[in-house]
LOKOLDREN-984506 format. One record per residue (C-alpha): residue in one letter; x, y, z. Coordinates in pm, 1 decimal, padded with zeros to 6 digits, always signed. Each point is the difference from the previous one (the first is absolute). Example, Ala and Ser with C-alpha at 12.3 -4.5 7.8 and 13.67 -1.06 7.14 Angstrom:
// residues 2
<guza A&east +01230.0&north -00450.0&up +00780.0>
<guza S&east +00137.0&north +00344.0&up -00066.0>
END
This chain:
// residues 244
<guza X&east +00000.0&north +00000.0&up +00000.0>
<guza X&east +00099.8&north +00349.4&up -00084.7>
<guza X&east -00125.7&north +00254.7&up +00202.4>
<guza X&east +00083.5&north +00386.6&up -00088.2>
<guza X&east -00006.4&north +00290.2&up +00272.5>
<guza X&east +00093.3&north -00368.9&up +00221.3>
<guza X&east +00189.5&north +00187.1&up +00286.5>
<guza X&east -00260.2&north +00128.6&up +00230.8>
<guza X&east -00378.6&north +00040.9&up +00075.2>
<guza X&east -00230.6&north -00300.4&up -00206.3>
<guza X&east +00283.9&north -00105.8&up -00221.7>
<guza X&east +00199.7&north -00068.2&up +00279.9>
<guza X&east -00261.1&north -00206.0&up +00158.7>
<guza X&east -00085.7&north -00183.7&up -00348.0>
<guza X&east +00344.1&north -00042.1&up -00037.6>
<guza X&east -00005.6&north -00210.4&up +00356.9>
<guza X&east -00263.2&north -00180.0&up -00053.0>
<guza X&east +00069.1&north -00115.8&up -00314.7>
<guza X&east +00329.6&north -00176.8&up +00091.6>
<guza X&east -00185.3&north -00163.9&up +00234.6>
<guza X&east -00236.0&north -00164.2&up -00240.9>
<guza X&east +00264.0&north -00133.6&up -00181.5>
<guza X&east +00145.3&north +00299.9&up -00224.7>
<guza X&east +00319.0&north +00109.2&up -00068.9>
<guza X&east -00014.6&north +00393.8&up -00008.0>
<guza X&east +00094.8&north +00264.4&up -00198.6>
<guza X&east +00022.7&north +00332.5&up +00203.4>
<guza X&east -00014.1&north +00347.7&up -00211.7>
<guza X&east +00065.7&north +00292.7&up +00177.2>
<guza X&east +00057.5&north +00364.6&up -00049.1>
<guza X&east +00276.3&north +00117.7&up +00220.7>
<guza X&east -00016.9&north -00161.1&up +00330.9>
<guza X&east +00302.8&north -00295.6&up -00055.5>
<guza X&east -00027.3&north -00061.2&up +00373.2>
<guza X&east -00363.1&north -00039.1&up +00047.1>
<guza X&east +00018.3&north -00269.3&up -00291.4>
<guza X&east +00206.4&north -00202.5&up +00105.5>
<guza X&east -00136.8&north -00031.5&up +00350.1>
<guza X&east -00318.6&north -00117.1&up -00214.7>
<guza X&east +00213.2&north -00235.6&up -00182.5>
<guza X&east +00143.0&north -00155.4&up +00324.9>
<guza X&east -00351.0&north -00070.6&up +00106.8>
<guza X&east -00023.5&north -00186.5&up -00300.5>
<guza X&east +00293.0&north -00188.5&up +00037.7>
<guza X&east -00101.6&north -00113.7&up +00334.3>
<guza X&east -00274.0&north -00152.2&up -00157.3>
<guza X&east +00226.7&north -00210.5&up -00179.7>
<guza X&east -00088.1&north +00196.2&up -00380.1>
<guza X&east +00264.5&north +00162.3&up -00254.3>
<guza X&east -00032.3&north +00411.9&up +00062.6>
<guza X&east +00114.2&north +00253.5&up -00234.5>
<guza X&east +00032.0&north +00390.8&up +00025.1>
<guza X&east +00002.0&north +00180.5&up -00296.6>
<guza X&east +00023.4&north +00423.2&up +00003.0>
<guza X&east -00214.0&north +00113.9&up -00236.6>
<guza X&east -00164.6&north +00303.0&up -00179.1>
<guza X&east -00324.7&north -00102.3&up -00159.3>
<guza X&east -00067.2&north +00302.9&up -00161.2>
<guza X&east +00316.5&north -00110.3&up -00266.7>
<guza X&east -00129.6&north -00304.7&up -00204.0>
<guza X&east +00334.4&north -00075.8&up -00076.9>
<guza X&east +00071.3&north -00035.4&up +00411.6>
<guza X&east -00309.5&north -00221.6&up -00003.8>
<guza X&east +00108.8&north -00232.6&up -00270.5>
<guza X&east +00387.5&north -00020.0&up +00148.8>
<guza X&east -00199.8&north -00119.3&up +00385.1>
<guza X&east -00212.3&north -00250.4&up -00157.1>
<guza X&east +00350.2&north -00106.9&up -00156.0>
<guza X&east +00153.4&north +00014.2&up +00362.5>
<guza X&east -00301.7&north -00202.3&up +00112.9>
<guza X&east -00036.4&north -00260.6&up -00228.2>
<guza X&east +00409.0&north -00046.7&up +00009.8>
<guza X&east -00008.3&north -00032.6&up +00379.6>
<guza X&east -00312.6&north -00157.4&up +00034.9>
<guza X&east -00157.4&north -00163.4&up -00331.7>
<guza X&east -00337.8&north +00085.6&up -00193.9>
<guza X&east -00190.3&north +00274.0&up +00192.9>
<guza X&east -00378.5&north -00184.2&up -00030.4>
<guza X&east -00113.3&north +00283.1&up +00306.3>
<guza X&east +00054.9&north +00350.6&up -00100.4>
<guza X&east -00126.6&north +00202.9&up +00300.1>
<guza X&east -00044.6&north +00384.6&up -00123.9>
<guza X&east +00026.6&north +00155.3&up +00295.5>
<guza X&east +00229.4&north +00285.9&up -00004.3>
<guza X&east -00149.4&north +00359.8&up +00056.8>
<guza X&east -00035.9&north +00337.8&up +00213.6>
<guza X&east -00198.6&north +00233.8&up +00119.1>
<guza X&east -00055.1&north +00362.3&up +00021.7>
<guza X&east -00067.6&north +00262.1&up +00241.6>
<guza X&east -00353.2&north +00057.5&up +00045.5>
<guza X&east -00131.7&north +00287.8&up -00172.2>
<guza X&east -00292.9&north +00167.4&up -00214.9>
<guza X&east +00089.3&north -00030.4&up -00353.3>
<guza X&east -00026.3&north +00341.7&up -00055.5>
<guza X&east +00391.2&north +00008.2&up +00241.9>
<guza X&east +00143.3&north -00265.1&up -00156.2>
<guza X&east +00305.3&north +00055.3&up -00209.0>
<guza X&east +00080.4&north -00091.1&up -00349.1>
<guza X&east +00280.0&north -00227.1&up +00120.1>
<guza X&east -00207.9&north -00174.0&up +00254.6>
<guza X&east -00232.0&north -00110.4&up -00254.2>
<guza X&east +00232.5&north -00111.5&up -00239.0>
<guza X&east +00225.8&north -00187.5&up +00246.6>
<guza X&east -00338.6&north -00220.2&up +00131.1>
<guza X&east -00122.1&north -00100.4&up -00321.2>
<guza X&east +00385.4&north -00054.7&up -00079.8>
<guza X&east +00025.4&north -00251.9&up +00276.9>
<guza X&east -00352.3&north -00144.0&up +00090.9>
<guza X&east -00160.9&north -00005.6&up -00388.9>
<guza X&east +00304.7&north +00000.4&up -00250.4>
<guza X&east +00225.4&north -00216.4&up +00169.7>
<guza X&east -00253.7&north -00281.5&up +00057.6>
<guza X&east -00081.4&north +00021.2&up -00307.8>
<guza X&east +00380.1&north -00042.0&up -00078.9>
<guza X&east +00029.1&north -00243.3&up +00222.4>
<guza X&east -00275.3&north -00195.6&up -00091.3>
<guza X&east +00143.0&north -00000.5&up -00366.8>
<guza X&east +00305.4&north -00140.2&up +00086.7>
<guza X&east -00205.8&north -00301.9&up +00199.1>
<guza X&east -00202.5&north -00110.2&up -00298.0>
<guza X&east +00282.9&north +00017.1&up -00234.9>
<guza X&east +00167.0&north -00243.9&up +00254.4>
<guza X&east -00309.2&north -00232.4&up +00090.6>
<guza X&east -00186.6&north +00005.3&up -00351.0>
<guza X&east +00017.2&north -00364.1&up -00153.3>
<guza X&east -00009.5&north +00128.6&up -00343.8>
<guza X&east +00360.3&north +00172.3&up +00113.6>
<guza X&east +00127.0&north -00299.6&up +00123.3>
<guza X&east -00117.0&north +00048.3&up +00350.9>
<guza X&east -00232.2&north -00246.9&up +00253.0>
<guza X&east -00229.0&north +00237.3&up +00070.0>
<guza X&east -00042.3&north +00150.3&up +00403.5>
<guza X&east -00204.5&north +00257.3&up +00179.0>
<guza X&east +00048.8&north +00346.3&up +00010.2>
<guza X&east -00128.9&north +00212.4&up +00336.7>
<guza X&east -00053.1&north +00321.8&up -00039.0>
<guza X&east -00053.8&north +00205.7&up +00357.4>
<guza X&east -00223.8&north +00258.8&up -00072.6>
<guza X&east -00236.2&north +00167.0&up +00269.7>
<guza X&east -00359.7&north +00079.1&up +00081.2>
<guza X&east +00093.1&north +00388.8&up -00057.5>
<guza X&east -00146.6&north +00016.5&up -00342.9>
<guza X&east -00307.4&north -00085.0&up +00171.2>
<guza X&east +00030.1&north +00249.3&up +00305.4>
<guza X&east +00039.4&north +00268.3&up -00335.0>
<guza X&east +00351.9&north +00040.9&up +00152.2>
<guza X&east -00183.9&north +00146.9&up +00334.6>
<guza X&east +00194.7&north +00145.7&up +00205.8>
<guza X&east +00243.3&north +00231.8&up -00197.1>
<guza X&east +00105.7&north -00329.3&up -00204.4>
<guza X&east -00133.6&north +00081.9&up -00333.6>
<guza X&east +00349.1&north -00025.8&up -00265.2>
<guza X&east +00052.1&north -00384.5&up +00209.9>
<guza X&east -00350.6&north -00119.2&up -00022.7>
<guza X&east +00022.6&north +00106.4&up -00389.7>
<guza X&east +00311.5&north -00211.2&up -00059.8>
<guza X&east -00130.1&north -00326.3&up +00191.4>
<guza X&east -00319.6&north +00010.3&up -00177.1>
<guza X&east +00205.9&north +00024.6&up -00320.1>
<guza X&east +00188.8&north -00300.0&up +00166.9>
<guza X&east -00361.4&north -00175.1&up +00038.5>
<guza X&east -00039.1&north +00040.2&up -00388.5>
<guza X&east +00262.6&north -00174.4&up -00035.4>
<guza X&east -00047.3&north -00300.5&up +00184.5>
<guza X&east -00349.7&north -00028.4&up -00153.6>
<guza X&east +00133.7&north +00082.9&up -00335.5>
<guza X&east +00321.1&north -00185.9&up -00041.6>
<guza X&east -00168.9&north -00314.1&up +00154.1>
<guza X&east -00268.5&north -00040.6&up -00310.2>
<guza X&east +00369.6&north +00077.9&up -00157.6>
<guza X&east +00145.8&north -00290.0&up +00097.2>
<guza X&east -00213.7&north -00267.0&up +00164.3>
<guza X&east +00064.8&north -00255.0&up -00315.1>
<guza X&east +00405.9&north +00056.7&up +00059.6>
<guza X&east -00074.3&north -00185.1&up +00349.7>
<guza X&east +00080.5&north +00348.6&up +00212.3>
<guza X&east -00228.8&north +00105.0&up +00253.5>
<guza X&east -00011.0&north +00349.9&up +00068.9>
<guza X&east -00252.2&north +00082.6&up +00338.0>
<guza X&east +00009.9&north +00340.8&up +00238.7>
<guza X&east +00001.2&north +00060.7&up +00359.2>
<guza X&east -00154.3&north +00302.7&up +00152.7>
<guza X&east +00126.2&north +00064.7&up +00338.7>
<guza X&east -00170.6&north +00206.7&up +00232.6>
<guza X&east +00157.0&north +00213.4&up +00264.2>
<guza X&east +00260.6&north -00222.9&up +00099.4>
<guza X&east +00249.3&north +00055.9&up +00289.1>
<guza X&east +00348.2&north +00018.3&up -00157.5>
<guza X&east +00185.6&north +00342.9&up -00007.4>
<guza X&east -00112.4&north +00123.9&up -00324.0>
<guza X&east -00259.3&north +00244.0&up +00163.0>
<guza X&east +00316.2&north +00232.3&up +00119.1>
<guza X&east +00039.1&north +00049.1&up -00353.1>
<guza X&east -00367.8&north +00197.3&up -00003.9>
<guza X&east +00105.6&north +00187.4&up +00253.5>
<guza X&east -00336.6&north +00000.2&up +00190.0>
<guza X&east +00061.8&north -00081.9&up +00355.4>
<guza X&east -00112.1&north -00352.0&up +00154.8>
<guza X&east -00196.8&north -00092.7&up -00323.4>
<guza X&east -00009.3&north -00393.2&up +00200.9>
<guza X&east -00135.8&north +00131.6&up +00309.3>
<guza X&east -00223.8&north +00226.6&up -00131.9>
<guza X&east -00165.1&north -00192.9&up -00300.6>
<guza X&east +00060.3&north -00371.8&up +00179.8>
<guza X&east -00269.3&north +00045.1&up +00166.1>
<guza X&east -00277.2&north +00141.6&up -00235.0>
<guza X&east +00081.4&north -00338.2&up -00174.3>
<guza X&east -00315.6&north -00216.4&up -00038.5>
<guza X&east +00220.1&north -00290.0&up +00151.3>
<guza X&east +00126.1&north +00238.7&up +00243.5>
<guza X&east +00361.1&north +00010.2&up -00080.5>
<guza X&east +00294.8&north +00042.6&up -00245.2>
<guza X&east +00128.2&north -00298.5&up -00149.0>
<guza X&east +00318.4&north -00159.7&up -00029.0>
<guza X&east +00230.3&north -00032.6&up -00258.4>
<guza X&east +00000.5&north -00380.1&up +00091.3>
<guza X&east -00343.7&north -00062.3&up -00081.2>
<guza X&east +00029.8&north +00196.7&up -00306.1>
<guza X&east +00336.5&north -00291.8&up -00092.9>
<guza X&east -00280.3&north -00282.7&up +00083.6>
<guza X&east -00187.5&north +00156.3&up -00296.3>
<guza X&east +00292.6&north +00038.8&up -00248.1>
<guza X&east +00139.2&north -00338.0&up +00053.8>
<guza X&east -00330.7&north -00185.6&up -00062.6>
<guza X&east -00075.5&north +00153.1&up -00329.4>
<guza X&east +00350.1&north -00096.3&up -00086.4>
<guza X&east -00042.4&north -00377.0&up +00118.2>
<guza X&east -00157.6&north -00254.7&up -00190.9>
<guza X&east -00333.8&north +00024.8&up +00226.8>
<guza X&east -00062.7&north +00352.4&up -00197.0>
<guza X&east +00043.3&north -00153.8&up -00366.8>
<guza X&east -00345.1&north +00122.7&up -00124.5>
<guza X&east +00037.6&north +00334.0&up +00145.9>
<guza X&east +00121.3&north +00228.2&up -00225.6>
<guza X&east -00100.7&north +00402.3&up -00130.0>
<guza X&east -00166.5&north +00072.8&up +00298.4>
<guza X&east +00095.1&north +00231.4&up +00312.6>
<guza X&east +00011.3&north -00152.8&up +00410.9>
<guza X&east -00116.7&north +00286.2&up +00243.7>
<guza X&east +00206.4&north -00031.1&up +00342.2>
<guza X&east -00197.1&north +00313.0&up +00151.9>
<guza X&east -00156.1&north -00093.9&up +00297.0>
<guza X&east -00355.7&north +00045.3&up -00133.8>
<guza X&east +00126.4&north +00378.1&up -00123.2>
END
């Protein structure tokens, strides 16, 4: 399994979880070298293969050299986990700037789009591949209408939901699966990014479940559609909101 944006937050946990339903793991990451690796020791100690692998996933060419890295290291990727992304600081649209805007759909729209390129190119049985599943992590923002100040992010991840939906019609007779999570609020230490206090404590609560999740329970979700128990399940999106 390749997971990108793999060093922290729900990658980090899908990562974990992963190795310890048998996968060896592929860890992408941005800039954080240490916090990688301390995900790929957990995999290790599960007694799986771990890679790190720095990468920009705005560059298709970067994208193309990790899933080189990967399947060097590690074989065929067959789980492509499209994970990577960012936030913004909450704001009206009206005070958001230009390069704001462009970085978000940059990161959270093109790149998976990228990204997800690069997968099928891989998997594809008419390119030589054995097929897979690609996850792409999207959110429940697009519905929320990007509440909140969130409006440039909830316009790239329903872009990203297009794509899931789209590209799976694309390629359902190449043997790839493509399926969607949308997370929730989930408590990992993206919501500093917004720069909107205690978003955890303050929204946790107003939760129809009562609570935030956790990026654990979101992994549970990811690594079922990839297993074999998930093989009719394909073009279609997994809420992990709590009810929201």
């Amino acid at each position: 399994m390749f997971v990108t944006g793999g060093s922290r937050g729900i990658g980090a946990a899908i990562c974990r979880l992963a190795a310890q339903h048998g996968y060896d793991v592929a860890i992408g990451y941005a800039g954080r070298a240490d916090a990688a690796e301390a995900v790929a020791q957990d995999v290790r100690g599960q007694g799986r293969r771990a890679l790190t692998h720095q990468v920009d996933v705005t560059d298709a060419e970067a994208l193309a050299g990790a899933f080189d890295a990967v399947e060097a290291a590690l074989g065929p990727v067959d789980a492509f986990v499209n994970n990577a992304g960012i936030a913004h600081r909450a704001a009206p649209l009206a005070d958001q700037d230009l390069a704001t805007i462009q970085r978000v759909i940059e990161v959270d729209l093109t790149a998976a789009i990228l990204a997800a390129r690069e997968a099928v190119r891989r998997m594809a049985r008419s390119r030589g591949g054995k097929g897979g599943v690609i996850v792409n992590t999207s959110s429940i923002a697009p519905r929320m209408m990007g509440a909140g100040g969130l409006l440039p992010y909830a316009i790239a991840k329903g872009g990203m939901d297009v794509l899931t939906e789209g590209l799976a019609r694309e390629v359902a007779h190449e043997g790839v699966r493509v399926c969607g999570i949308k997370p929730g609020l989930i408590d990992t230490d993206i919501h500093g990014d917004m720069g909107v206090g205690d978003r955890i404590g303050d929204l946790g609560p107003k939760v129809p479940i009562g609570r935030a999740g956790t990026p654990d329970e979101v992994a549970a979700v990811v690594v079922w559609l990839c297993s074999d128990a998930a093989s009719y399940v394909t073009g279609t999106h997994i809420d992990i909101a709590g009810g929201r």
